[in-house]
N, C-alpha and C positions, 0 to 999 in steps of 0.2 A: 521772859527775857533772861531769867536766870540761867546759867551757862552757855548762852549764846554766846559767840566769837562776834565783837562788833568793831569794825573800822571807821573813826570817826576822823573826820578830817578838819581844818581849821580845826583842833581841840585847844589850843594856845586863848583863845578870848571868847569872846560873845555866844552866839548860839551855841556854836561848838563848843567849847567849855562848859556851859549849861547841860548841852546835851550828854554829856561825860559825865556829866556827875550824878544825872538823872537814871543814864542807862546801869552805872556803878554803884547806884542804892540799889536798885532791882535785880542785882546780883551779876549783871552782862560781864565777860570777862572782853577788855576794852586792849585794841590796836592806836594807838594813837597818832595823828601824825597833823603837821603845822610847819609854816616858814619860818617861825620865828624860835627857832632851837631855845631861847632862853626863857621865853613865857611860856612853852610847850614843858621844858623843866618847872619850871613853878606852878602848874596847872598840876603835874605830875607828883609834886610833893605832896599839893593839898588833896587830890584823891588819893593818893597812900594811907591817908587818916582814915578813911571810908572804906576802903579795897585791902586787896589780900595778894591782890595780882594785878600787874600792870605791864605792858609792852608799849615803848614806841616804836615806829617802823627804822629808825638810826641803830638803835637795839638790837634789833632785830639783824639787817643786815651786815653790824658790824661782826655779829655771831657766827653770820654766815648758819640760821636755821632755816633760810627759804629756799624754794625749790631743791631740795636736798642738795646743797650746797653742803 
């Protein structure tokens, strides 16, 4: 899993969130994305402790880095 590109969705709580934190021990570099913009921020702090690198897809396309935008 180490440098994989992984796209986890519901990342905000339950599996999802689980799943984020499992795939960001094993070194995945993590897409995140959830309805709820405010626990998907707080999922996102507490893997910053773990991670080096983090992207949400709001991130992402406020950057305008997809489809070469």
């Amino acid at each position: 899993m180490k440098d994989k590109v992984i796209i986890i969705t519901g990342a905000s709580s339950g599996i999802g969130k689980a799943l984020a934190f499992e795939c960001g021990k094993r070194g995945g570099k993590l897409v995140l994305c959830a309805r709820n913009e405010e626990k998907l921020n707080e999922a996102g702090e507490e893997l910053k402790k773990i991670m080096s690198t983090l992207f949400s897809l709001r991130q992402m396309f406020q950057k305008n880095t997809i489809a070469g935008h």
